[in-house]
N, C-alpha and C positions, 0 to 999 in steps of 0.2 A: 206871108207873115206881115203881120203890121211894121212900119216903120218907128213908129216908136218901141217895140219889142225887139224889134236890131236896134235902136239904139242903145236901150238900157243892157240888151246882152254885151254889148261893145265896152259899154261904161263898166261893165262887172270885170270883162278880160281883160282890160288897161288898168284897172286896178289893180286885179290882183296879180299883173304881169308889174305891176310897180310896189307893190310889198315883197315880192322874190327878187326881182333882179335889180339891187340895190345899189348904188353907190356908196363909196368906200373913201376914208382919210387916212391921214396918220399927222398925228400932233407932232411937230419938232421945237424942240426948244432947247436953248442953248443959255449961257449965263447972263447975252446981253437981248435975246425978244426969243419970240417963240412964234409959231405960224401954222398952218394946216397946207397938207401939200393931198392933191388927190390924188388917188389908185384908181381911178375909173370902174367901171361896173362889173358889179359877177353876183351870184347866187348868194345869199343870202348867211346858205348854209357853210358854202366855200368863200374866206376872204383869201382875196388876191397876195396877201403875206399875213402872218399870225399878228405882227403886231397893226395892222388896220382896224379901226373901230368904222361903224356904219355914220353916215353926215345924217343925220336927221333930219338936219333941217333942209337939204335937198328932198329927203321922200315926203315931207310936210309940203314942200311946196309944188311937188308933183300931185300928190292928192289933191292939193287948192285947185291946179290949175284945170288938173282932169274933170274935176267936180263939176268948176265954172264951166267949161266947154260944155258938159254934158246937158247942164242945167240949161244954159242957155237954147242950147240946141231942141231941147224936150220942149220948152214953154213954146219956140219960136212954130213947130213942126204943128200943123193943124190937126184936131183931131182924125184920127182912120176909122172910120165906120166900116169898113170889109172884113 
């Protein structure tokens, strides 16, 4: 199999192993600040306590970063003529 066809299969599993298995918050706020405390990771469908919402903006910048690696990694890798 071409090396660039592992690679984008790779890039497709890390993906969509990073829109399921998500990180999780919980807002706390009290009369004088308020904060975000983490839950750490679980399934998407399962929060780790009912009042956790999902951090967005962690799986956002999981996407970025997966992206960039892949990209990178794709442009660098010479074509496979076999």
């Amino acid at each position: 199999m071409p090396l660039k066809k592992v690679l984008l299969l790779g890039y497709c599993l890390l993906m969509a192993i990073a829109a399921v298995y998500v990180p999780w918050k919980i807002d706390y706020q009290t009369d004088r600040y308020s904060t975000e405390l983490d839950r750490g990771y679980a399934f998407f469908w399962s929060p780790p306590i009912p009042a956790a919402t999902i951090d967005y903006g962690k799986v956002l910048l999981e996407f970025v970063a997966i992206t960039a690696i892949g990209g990178v990694l794709f442009v660098l890798l010479k074509s496979d003529n076999s």
